[in-house]
N, C-alpha and C positions, 0 to 999 in steps of 0.2 A: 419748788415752783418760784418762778423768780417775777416780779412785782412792779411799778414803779412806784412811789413812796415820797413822801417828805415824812421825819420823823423828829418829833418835839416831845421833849421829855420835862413836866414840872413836879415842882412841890412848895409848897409854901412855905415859908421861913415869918419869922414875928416882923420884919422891917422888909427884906426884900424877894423879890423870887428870882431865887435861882433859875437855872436854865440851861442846858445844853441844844440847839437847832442844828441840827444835819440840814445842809443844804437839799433842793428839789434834785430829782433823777436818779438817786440811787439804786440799783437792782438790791432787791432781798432775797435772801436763800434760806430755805427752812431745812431744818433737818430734827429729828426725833430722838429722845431720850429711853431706849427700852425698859431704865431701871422705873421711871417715875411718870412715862408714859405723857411728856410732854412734848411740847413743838415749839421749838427757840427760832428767831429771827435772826438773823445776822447780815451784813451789808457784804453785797458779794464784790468782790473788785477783783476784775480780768488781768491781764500783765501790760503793767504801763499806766493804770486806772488809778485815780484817784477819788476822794470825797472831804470836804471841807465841813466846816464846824465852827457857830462862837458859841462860848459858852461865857454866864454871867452869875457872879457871885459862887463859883464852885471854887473851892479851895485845893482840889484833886482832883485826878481823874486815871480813870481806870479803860482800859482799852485789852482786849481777849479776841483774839486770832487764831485761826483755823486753816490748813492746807486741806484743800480739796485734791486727795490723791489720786491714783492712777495706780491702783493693783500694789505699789510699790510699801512695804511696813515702817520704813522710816526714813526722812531724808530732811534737809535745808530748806529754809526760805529767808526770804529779808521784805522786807516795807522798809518804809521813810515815813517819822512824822517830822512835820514843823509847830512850832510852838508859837507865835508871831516872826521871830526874827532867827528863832534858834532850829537846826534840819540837824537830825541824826540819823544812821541806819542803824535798824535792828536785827540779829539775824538768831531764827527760833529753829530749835530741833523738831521736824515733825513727826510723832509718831501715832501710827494707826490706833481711832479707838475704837474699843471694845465692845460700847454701848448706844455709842450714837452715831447716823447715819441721815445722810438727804430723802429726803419724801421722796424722791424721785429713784434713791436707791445709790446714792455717790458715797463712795467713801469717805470718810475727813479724818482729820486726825484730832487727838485730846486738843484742849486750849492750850493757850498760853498766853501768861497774863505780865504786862508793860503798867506799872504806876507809875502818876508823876505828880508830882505839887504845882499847881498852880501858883504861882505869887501875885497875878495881877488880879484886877477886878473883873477885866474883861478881856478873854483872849480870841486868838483866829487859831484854829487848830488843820491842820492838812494831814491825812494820812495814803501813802501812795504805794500801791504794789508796785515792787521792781525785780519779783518775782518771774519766771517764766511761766507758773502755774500760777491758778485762780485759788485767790484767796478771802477768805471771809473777817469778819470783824464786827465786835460789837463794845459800842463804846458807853461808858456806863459813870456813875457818881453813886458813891455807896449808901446817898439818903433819895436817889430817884427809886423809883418804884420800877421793878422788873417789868417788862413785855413778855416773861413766859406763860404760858397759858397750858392749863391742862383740860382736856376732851375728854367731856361725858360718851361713851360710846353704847352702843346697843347692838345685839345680835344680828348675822345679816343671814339666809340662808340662800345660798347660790341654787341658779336654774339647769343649771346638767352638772353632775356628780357620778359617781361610781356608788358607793356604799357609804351607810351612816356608820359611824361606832362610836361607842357611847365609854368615855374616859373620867374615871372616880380616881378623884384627887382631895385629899382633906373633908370627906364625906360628904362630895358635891359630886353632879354628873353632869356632864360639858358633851356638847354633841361636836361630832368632828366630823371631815369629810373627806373620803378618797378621792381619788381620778378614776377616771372611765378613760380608757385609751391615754393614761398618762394626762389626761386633761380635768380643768375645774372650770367652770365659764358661770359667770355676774353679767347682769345689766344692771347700770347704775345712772342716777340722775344730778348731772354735778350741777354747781362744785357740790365736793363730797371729799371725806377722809376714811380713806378705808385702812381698818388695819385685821392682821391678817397674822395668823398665829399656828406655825407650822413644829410638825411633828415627825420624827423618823423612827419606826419601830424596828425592833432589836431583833433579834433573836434571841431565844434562852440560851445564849453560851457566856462565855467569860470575857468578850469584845465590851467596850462600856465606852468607847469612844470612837465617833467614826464623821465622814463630812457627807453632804449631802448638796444638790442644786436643784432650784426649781427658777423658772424665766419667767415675768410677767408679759403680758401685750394688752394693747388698748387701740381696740380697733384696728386688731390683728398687726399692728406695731410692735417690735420690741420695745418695751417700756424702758425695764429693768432685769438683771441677770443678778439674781441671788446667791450667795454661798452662805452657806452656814454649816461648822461643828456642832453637832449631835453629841449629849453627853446622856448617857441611859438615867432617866429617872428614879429614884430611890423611893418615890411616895406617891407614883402615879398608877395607876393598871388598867387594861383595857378586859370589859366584859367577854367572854365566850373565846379565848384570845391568849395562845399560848408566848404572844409577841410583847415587849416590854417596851411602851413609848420613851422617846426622849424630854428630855425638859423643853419647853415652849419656848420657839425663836418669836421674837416679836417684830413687823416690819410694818410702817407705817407710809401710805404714797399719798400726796394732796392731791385730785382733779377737776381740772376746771370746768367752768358751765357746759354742758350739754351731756348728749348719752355717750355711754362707754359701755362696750362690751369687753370685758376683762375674760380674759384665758389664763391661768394659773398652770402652767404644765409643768410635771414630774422631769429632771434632767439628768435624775441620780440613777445610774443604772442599778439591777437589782437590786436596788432598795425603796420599800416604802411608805410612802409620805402622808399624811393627812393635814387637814388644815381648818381650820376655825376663822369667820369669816366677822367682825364686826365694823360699822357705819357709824358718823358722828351723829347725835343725835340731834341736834340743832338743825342736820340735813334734811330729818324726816320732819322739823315744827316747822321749818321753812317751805318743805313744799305743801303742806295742808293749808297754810294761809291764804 
């Protein structure tokens, strides 16, 4: 979900305060972390885009880059920073990650991370994609305090389903939900965070690895087109249920103010899917006020 932002970063020091100011206008782009179930900010810059910076009394600085891919697992990019007087290009390996992905459902790839020492007291910093693809960035000082944030979530349970079945994992029981006609349908009151925790059942054979796809829509839009590898569970079982779940994909989407009716459909041909549905919780303290 892309934003428009000024972004200021303090901390207090004994004699002065430091500082890093991002200039007004920058677009932001979130994307989520499935290991640690966070949601990072990062400044999204188009091809040709730019965003400027001073910063004050940093001694370093630390800069972490992202390609926003296109299906492809690994390729090039380049940016330009300037430093006051001094421009270099930089050019980073992209490769697809593993764990982290846009709310919206974008692929990106791992970081990659540029330090440099500051010498002066006070500089102008420019950072420019000269890119042909959009690329993200998040510039940092190792004594400012992070903007990642992690979400309290809570149970959601969707309004047309297929069947419940109930998944015992680590002597817990987690309610999951089929499709009906290949479909799972939400109505939702944004903004709101939903995440969304899908499952592909095996059969009892010797197969332990297999892919699957499910689409989202929002108000009957294609949202997002999900893929995900299925790896059979070692520690999970389903009740009454000769079928053996996979380990839980985790997918996280932000949406904005108003209602959304959400459609979750099955894309994986014989094979199938369930899904586990939770909402940020701050969405439901926000609308009782």
């Amino acid at each position: 979900m892309i934003n428009k932002i000024a972004i200021v970063f303090l901390f207090a020091s004994s004699l002065f305060a430091a500082k890093i100011a991002i200039e007004d206008g920058t677009d932001n782009f979130l994307f989520f972390n499935k290991n640690n179930s966070k949601i990072y900010t990062y400044i999204l810059l188009n091809s040709g885009e730019s965003f400027k910076c001073n910063t004050v009394q940093i001694d370093s600085l630390e800069i972490y880059s992202r390609l926003v891919m296109n299906g492809i697992n690994a390729e090039n990019y380049q940016y330009e920073i300037s430093i006051n007087d001094e421009k270099r290009v930089l050019e980073k390996n992209a490769i697809k990650s593993k764990i982290c992905k846009g709310v919206n459902g974008e692929v990106i790839s791992r970081f990659n991370k540029f330090k440099t020492a500051l010498l002066l007291p006070k500089n102008k910093i420019k950072v420019k994609n000269i890119s042909e693809k959009r690329v993200i960035f998040k510039i940092k000082n190792d004594e400012i305090v992070k903007s990642n944030k992690k979400i309290d979530f809570i149970r959601f349970t969707p309004n047309f389903y297929g069947t419940e079945k109930t998944l015992f994992l680590n002597e817990k029981e987690f309610t999951y939900y089929s499709p009906k006609a290949d479909k799972i349908k939400l109505t939702l009151q944004g903004p709101i965070v939903l995440k969304i925790v899908s499952r592909m059942l095996f059969e009892d054979n010797f197969i332990n690895k297999d892919g699957y796809k499910f689409n989202i829509y929002d108000n009957r839009e294609l949202f997002s087109e999900i893929t995900e590898i299925a790896y059979k569970s070692n520690k999970a079982w389903i009740a009454e249920n000769q079928k053996i779940p996979s380990t839980g994909d985790v997918n996280i989407i932000k949406l904005p103010k108003g209602i959304h009716h959400i459609e979750v459909e099955n894309r994986a041909q014989n094979r199938d899917l369930m899904f586990r549905f939770y909402i940020n919780k701050s969405s439901v303290e926000i609308e009782k006020q």
